[in-house]
N, C-alpha and C positions, 0 to 999 in steps of 0.2 A: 654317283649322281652328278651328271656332268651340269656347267651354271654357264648361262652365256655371257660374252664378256660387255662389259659397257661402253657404251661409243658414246664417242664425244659430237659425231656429225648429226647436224641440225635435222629437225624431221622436214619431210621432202613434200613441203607447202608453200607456195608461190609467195606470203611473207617470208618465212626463214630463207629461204631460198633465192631472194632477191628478184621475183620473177613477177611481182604486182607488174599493172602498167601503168603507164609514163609519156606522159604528155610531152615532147621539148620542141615549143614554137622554133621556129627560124624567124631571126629577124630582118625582113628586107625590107626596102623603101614601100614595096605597093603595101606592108601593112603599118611599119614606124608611120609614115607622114599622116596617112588617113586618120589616127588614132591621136597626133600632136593636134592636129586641128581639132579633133572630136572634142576633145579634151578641152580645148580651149574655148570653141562657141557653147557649151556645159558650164564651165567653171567659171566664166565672165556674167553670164543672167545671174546665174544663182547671187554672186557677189555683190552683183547690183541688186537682188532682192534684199539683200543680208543689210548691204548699207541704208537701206530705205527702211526698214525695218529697222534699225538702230536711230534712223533720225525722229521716228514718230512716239520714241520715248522721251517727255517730259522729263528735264530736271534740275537742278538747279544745288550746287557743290559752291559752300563758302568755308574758305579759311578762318576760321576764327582763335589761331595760336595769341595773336597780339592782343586781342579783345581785353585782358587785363591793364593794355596803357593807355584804352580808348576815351575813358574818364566816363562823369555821368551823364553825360549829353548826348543823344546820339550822332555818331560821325559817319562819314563812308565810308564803306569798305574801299580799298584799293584794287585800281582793276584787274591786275593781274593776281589777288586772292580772290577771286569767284571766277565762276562759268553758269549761262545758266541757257536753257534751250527749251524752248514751247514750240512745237510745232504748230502752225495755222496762223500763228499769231504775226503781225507785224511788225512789233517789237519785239523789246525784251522787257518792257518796264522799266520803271525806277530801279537804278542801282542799291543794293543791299547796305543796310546800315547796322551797325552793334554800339552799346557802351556797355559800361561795366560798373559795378559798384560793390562792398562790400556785404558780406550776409554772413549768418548764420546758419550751418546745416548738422540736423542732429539726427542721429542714424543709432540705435541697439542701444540707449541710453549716454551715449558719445557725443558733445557738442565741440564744433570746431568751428573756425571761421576761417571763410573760402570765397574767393572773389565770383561773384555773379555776374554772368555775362549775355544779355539779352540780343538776340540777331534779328532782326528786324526786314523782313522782305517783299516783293512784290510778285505776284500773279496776275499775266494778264489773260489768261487762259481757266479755263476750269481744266482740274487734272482730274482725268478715272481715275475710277478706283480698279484694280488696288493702290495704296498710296502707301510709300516703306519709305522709311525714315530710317539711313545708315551714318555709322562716323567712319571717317577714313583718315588712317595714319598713314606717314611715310617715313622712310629711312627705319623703319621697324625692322628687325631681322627675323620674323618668328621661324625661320628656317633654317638654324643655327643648328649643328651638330647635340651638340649639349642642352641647346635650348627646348627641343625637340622632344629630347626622351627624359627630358626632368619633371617625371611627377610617378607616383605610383598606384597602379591601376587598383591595386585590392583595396587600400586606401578610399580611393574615390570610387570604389561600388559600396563601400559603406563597412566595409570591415576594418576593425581597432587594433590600426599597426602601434605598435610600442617604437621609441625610443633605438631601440637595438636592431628592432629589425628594419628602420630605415635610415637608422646612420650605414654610410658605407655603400648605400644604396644608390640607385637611379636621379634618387631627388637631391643630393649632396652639387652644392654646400647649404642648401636651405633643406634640409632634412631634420632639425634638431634643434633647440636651442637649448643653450648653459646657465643657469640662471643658480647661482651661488654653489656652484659643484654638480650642480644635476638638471640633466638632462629631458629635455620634457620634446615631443615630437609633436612637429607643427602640421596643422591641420588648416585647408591641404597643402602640401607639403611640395616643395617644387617650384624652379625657376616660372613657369607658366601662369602658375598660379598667383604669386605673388606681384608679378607685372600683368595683373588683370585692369584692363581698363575700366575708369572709377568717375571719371566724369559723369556727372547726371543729366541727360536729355528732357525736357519735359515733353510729359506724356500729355499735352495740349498743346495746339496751333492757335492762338489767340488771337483775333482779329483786331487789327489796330485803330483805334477809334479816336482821335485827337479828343473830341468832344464826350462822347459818353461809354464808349467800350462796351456797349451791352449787347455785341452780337453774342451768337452761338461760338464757343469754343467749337475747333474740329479733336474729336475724339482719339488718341492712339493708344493700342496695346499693344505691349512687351511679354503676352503670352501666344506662341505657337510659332518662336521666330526660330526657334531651335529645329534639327532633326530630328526625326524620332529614333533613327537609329542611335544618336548622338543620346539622347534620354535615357537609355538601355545602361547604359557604360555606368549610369552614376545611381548613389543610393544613398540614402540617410546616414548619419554619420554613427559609427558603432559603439563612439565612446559614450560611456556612462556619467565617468569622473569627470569634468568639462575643467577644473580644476587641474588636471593632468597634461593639459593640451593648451598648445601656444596657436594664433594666428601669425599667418605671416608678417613679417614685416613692415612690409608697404601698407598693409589693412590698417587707415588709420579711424576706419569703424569701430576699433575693440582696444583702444588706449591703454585700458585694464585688461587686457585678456578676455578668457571667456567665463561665461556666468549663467545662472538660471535665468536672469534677468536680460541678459546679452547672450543667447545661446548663439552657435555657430551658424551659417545660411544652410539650409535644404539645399544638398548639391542636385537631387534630385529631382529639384522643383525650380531653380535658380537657371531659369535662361539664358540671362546673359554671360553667366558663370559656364554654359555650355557651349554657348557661342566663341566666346575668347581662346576655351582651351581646343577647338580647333583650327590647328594653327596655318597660319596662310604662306602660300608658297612663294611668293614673292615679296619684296620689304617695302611695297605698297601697295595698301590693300584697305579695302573696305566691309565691315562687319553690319547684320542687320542688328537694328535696336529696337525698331516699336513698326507699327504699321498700321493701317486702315483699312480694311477689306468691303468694308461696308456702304461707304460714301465716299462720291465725289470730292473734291476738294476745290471750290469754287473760287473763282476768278476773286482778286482783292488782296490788301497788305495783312501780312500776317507778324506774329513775334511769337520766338519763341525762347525760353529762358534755360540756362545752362550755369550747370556749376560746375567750377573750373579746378579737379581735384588733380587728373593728369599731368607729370610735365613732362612734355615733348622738347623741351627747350635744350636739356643737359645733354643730349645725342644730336639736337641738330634738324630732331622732326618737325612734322608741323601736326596739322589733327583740323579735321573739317567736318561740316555737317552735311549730309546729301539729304535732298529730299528728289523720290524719282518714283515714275509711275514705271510698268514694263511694256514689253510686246510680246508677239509671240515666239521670239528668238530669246526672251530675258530681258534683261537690264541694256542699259546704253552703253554700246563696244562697237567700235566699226574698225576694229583690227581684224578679224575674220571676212567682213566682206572688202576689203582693202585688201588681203592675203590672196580671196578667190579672184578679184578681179584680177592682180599684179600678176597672179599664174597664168590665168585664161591669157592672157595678152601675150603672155608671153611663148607659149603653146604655141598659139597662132602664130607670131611674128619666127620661131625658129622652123614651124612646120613650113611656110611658105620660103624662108629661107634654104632651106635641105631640098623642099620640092624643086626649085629655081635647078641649083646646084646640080641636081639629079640629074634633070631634063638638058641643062648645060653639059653637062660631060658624067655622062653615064657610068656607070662600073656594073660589067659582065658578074652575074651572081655567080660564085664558086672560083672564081680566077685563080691560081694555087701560085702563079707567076707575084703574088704581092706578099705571099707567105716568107717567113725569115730565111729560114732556114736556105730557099730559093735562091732571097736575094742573095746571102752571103756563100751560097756558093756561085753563083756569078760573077759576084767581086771579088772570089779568091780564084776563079778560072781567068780573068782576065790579067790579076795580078801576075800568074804565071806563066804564060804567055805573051811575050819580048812584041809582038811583031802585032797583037790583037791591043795591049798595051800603047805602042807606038802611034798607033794609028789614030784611037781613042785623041792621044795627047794631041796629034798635029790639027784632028777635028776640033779639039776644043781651041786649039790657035789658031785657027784660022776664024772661029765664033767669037 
């Protein structure tokens, strides 16, 4: 019984066989120039849509890192800690004002004292709605190698990691705490977690009323600011024993630990907690907090009060408040239509340059006379020959 032998040559089909077809443009000037300009009377409108469309987003970003040495009176802000931009308006209003004073804030049967810091500002504009209310840190690194992948995912979809199975782990050095020889694992566990921004925004714009303050608060909520994908990831917490489990660090919510009394937050329900942990790509950046979807936000001074648990000070950050409507491009950025203008321009200004050029002193498609290999034998035939050399030199001495 004879077997036939096995080859190793590809079957004989225009993929294996290299035999698909194949497009390969030639690039000359009748199709380069036409396509520089194309590009460039394109990407110059859109750019100027893009920047118009950025300007027509209300908003209005104050620094309030200092507001703890502003005292209890209110002062101004300084100008170069705010920015604020109403489009239609002819102002900008009255410049933003804060002071600050001490309080009391109690959280999971936890009471601490935390300087209270009220910002104080002007609208001369009604802002649509929607109306989002973010903070914005800088010098934050949340893009740090380490920083990055310190937390562990089984953990925060709600499964009860021990001790053991996350020393060693991902979330090291905050993976575990030692508390008289043993070891108890912190929930949740991980650099990310424990530098979750703790600052309290109020969820009311208060109208400022020298005399009687009886307007209508404007309403915000801090539920649907998350993704929904982002929602998926996380899950009720698996432990039972709440005694077994440490909060982080920084959480100065849980003094005592955790308790029946003080159980741990619903990571699965805790927004803000899902917001933080994803983390932003650059070390300036801004996070959503509450928002308004429903109403306007009408022309007039508003206050809003904040508790100052955060410190941005020890790295050198600062931390602000935005208040911004959007467009149909998003939030307020005019680096993308500043990006498409600076191209389009530029397009144009090299395409009418190469055209000039072209029409100026032409170059013969296909010339093989400008090829290397050409030129260097040319200047190795001249080199060798005495009399082709010679001649060469007395022309160039006589020029």
């Amino acid at each position: 019984m004879s077997t036939e032998a096995k080859s190793r040559k590809p079957a004989n089909t225009a993929f294996k066989q290299q035999r698909l077809k194949a497009w390969q443009p030639i690039l000359t000037p009748k199709t380069v120039l036409p396509t520089f300009i194309l590009v460039g009377i394109l990407f110059a409108p859109i750019g100027g849509l893009l920047l118009w469309a950025s300007d027509t987003v209300a908003e209005v970003v104050i620094d309030y890192t200092k507001c703890d040495k502003a005292g209890p009176t209110f002062v101004p802000i300084p100008q170069d800690l705010y920015s604020v931009n109403f489009p239609g308006s002819a102002g900008n209003g009255e410049p933003p004002e804060y002071r600050s004073m001490q309080g009391v804030t109690s959280a999971n049967n936890a009471t601490w004292t935390t300087m209270k810091c009220t910002v104080k500002f002007n609208l001369p504009v009604t802002l649509k709605k929607p109306v989002f209310i973010y903070y914005r840190l800088t010098k934050f690194y949340q893009n740090h190698r380490r920083y990055v992948k310190s937390l562990d995912a089984k953990q925060l979809s709600g499964v009860a990691r021990d001790a053991a199975e996350l020393k060693g782990g991902s979330c090291d050095p905050l993976a575990v705490i030692t508390e008289n020889e043993v070891q108890y694992p912190i929930f949740p566990c991980g650099l990310i977690a424990n530098s979750i921004f703790n600052d309290t925004l109020g969820l009311f714009l208060n109208p400022f009323d020298a005399t009687t303050n009886n307007n209508k608060s404007y309403i915000l909520t801090d539920t649907g600011i998350s993704w929904k994908a982002d929602m998926r990831k996380y899950g009720s917490t698996g432990y039972t024993d709440l005694s077994k489990i440490r909060p982080p660090p920084n959480w100065r919510n849980f003094p005592n630990g955790y308790s029946a009394s003080s159980p741990p937050i619903d990571l699965s329900k805790d927004e803000h907690f899902q917001v933080w942990m994803r983390t932003a790509g650059l070390p300036n950046f801004r996070k959503l907090y509450s928002k308004n979807e429903q109403d306007d936000l009408t022309s007039g001074t508003y206050t809003i009060d904040i508790d100052m648990n955060y410190n941005v000070t020890s790295y050198g950050g600062t931390k602000s408040i935005v208040i911004s409507t959007v467009s149909f491009m998003g939030g307020r950025n005019p680096f993308l239509g500043i990006a498409y203008v600076v191209v389009g321009v530029l397009c144009v200004v090299l395409g009418l340059l190469f055209t000039a050029r072209h029409l100026y002193k032409p170059r013969r498609l296909g010339d093989h006379t400008y090829l290397s290999w050409n030129q260097n034998a040319a200047s190795n035939a001249a080199m060798t020959n005495p009399e082709t050399s010679a001649t060469a030199t007395g022309a160039s001495a006589r020029y």
